[in-house]
N, C-alpha and C positions, 0 to 999 in steps of 0.2 A: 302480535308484537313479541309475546313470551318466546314462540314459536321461533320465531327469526331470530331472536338472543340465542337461544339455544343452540340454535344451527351454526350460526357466527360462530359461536364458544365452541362448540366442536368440531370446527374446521381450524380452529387456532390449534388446539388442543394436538390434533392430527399431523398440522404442519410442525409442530413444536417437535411429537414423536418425531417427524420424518427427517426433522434434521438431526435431531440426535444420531439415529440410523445412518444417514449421509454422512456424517463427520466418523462416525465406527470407521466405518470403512476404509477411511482414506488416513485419520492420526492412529488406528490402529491396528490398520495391519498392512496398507500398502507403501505409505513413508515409511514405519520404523521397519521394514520390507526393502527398505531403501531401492522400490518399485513405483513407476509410473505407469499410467494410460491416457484415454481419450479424455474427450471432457475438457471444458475451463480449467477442473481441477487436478487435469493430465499436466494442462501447460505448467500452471501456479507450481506442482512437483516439480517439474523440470526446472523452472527458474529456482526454486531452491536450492538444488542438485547444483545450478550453473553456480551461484553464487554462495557456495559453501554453509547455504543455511541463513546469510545475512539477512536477506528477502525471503520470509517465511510465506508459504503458500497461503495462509491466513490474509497476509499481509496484499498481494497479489490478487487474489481473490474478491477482495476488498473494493479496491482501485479498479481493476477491469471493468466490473459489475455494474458501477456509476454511471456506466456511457450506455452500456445497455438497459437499464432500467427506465431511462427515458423513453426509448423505443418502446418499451413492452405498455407503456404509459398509453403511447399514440396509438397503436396497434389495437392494444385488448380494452384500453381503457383503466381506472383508475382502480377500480375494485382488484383488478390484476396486478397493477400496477402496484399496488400498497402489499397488498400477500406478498407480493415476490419480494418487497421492498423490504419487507419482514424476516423471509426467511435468507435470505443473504446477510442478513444483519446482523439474525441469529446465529445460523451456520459459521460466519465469520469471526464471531465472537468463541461459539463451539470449538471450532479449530485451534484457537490460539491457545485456550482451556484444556483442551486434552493431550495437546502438544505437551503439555507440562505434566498429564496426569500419566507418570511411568508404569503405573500396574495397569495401563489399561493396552499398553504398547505387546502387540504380538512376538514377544522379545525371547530367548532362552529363560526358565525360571519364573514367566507371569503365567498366568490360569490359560489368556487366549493366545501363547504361541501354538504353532502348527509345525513339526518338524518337516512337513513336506512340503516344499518352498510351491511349488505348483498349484497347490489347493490354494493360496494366499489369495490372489487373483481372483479365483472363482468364487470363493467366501468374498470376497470383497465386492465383485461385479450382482453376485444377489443383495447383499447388503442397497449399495448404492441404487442398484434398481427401486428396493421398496421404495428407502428415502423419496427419490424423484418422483418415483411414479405416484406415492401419497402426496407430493406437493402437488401436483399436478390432475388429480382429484379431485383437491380442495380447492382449488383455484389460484393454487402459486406457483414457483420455478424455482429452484437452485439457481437457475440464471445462465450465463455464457450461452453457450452451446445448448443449453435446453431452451431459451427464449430464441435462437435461429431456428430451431429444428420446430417450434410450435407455429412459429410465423409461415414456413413454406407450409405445414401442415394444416392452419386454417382456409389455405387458398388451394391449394391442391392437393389430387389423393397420394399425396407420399406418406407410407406409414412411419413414426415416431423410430423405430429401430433401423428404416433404414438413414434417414437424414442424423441420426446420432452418428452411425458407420460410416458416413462417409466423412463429417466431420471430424470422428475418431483419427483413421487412417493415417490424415493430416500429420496430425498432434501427437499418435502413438511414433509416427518413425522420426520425429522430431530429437527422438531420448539420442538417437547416434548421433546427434551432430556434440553431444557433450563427450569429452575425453576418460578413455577407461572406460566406455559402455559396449557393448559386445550385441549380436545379434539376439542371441538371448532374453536380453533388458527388453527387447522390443517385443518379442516375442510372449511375455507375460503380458505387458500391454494389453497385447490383442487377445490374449485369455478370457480378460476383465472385459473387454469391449464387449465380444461375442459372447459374456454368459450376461452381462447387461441388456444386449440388445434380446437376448431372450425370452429373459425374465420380464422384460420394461413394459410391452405389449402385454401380458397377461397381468399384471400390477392396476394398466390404467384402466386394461377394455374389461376385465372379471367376466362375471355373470354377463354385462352387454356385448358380450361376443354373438355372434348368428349363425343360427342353425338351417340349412334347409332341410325338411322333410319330404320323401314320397313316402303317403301312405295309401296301403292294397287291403281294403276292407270293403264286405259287403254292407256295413252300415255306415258306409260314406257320408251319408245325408246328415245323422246326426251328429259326427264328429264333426264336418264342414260347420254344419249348424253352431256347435260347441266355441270350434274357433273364431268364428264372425260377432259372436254373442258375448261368452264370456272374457276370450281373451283378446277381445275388437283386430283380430288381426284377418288381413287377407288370404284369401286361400284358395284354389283355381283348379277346378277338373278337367283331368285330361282322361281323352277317349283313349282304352287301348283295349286288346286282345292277346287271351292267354292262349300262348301257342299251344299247348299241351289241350286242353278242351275248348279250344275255337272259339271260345266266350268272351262277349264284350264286357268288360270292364270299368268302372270310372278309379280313377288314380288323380287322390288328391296333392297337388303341391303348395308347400307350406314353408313361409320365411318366418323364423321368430327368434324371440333373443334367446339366449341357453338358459336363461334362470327360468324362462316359461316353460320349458321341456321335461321338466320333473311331473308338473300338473296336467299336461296335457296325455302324458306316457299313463298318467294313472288312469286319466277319464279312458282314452282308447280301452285300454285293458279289462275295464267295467263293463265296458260295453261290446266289445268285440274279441276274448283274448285269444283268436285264433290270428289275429289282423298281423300283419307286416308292415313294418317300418324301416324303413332306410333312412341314415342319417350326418348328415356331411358338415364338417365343417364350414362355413365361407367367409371368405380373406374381409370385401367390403359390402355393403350393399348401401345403396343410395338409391334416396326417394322418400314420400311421405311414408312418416312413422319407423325413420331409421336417421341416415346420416343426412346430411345437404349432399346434393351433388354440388363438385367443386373442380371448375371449369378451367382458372385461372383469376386473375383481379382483371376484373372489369373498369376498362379504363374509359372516362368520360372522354364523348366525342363533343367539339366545338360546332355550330353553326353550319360549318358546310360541311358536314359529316365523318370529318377527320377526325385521326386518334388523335 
């Protein structure tokens, strides 16, 4: 029970940070930047922009958020449902608070202005990344566009970065349709979008990213051994021959998540440090002991075998 308090408390704790982070980004340095982008909180800029500030993006963000939280409600469930319902509440409340706090505005004469209007976007789009991608860790959402991009993302293998980008696109060349905006305007946009989309995917996946391995060792047996035992993961030899001495070889293949790869680089090395390792990154893998394969939603058939 301690255990679980604990857990809860610092995943509050985390979403709290993350929206501090998220709201940096956007009341400090891409509104008084008088810059938008992608995101719910691309559009919310924009309607500010339209309406001279009367509808503060706080305000927008707000309202929007309501219709979506139901969904993420029916979709993930309630535990999701209340996190998210949390940090939009927060966030919402954050915005309207820093909107007001002037030293914190990336402005001529405050600590965080940046004379090179260019960097603004890209400090911005790291920022926002952490934000979300800690929300979304801990089991929450910023909302808008982050609870559509997680819904196609539970049913199919679309990665996080690209359903942000497409939904950015939308939203970022939306800024021309406001009067006095230049191609420019849009073009920061997509600064922020693309070092978001970046950043976003290494924030949520970390250490659980995947490695494959081939490894060329004469003590195959015990490293195979090592991997099956210590770190229960699969591992699969393949017959080959070294063209230079005609010699058959076993050449083990190996899927593991990257934070295993520190431990297993030491064990090899213990034991074989003449051994060869090659080592690749991989985008998805699905299967037991990684991700679900995700086919599309499985739609219930009726009686006579119809969808």
């Amino acid at each position: 029970m301690k255990n679980k308090l604990k857990t809860t408390l610092y995943d509050y704790l985390a979403l709290t940070f993350a929206s501090i982070v998220f709201c940096i980004a956007w009341e400090g340095f891409m509104i008084p930047s008088d810059l938008s982008s992608g995101g719910l909180m691309g559009l919310c800029t924009v309607i500010e922009y339209a309406t001279g500030g009367t509808i503060l993006a706080s305000y927008s963000y707000l309202a929007i958020n309501v219709g979506l939280i139901i969904i993420a409600v029916v979709i993930f469930g309630l535990g999701f449902g209340f996190r998210t319902l949390y940090c939009i509440g927060l966030t919402a409340l954050l915005l309207k608070l820093f909107a007001g706090f002037e030293w914190l505005h990336a402005v001529p004469g405050n600590f965080l202005y940046v004379p090179e209007k260019v960097l603004v976007p890209v400090i911005s789009g790291v920022l926002e990344a952490v934000g979300v991608g800690l929300m979304i860790k801990h089991g929450g959402s910023s909302g808008g566009t982050d609870i559509i991009a997680l819904m196609v993302n539970k049913y199919y293998p679309v990665s996080l970065s690209k359903m942000f980008l497409i939904t950015d696109c939308i939203i970022i060349t939306s800024i021309l349709l406001l009067p006095g905006r230049a191609f420019g305007d849009m073009i920061y946009g997509y600064l922020m979008a693309v070092t978001f989309s970046v950043v976003i995917d290494f924030v949520v996946v970390g250490d659980k990213g995947t490695v494959q391995l081939l490894i060329f060792s004469s003590k195959y047996d015990q490293i195979a051994d090592y991997i099956n035992k210590d770190l229960e993961r699969g591992v699969t030899s393949l017959k080959a021959q070294g063209w230079y001495t005609k010699k058959d070889k076993e050449v083990l293949l190996v899927l593991i998540r990257r934070n295993e790869l520190p431990a297993l680089s030491k064990f090899i090395k213990n034991v074989d440090d003449k051994a060869f390792l090659s080592v690749s990154n991989v985008g998805s893998v699905y299967g037991e002991g990684f991700e679900e394969i995700k086919t599309g939603i499985v739609r219930k058939k009726n009686k006579n075998g119809n969808d």
